[in-house]
N, C-alpha and C positions, 0 to 999 in steps of 0.2 A: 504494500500500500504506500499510498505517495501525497501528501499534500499540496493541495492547488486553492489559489485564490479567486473569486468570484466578485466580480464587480455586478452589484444590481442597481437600476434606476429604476426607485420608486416614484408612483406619480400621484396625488394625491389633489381630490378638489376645496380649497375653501373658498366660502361667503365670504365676499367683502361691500363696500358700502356699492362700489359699482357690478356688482354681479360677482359672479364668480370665476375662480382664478385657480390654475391649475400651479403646482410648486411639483418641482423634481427636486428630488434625493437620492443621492448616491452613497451604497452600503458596499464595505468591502467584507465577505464572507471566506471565512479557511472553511475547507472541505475535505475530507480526507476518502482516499477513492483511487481506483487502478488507471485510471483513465481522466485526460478532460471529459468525454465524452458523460462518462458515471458522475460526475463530479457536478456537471451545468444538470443531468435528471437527477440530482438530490435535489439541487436548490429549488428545483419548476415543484419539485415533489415536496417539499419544505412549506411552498408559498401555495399549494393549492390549498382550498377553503378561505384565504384571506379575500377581502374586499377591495384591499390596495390594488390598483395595475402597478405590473411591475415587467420589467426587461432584462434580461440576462443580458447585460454589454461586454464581459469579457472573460472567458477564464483562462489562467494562467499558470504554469506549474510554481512552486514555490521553495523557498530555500528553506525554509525551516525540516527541520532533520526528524525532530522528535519534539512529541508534548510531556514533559515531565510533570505529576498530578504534585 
């Protein structure tokens, strides 16, 4: 197993006094997984049932070695 980082942009609507107004946010996510591939279906699989829209914009394998608890 390999750790990969996952960049998401979430997109989120609020009220403001002229209507409403969409806000992106971006979340960087460790993943731990054989594959990019396994890695981008946790996070989609992570984020299903949420209300947020959200986009997988990148993942990337990662240098961290090991998670010491």
């Amino acid at each position: 197993m390999a750790y990969y980082t996952a960049k998401v942009q979430l997109t989120t609507l609020t009220d403001t006094a002229n209507g409403t107004k969409e806000k992106k946010a971006t979340e960087m996510y460790l993943v731990e997984a054989m594959s990019v591939t396994e890695a981008e279906a946790k996070v989609v699989k992570d984020f299903q049932g949420v209300t947020i829209d959200f986009e997988v914009k990148a993942v990337t394998n990662s240098k961290i070695i090991k998670i010491i608890d």
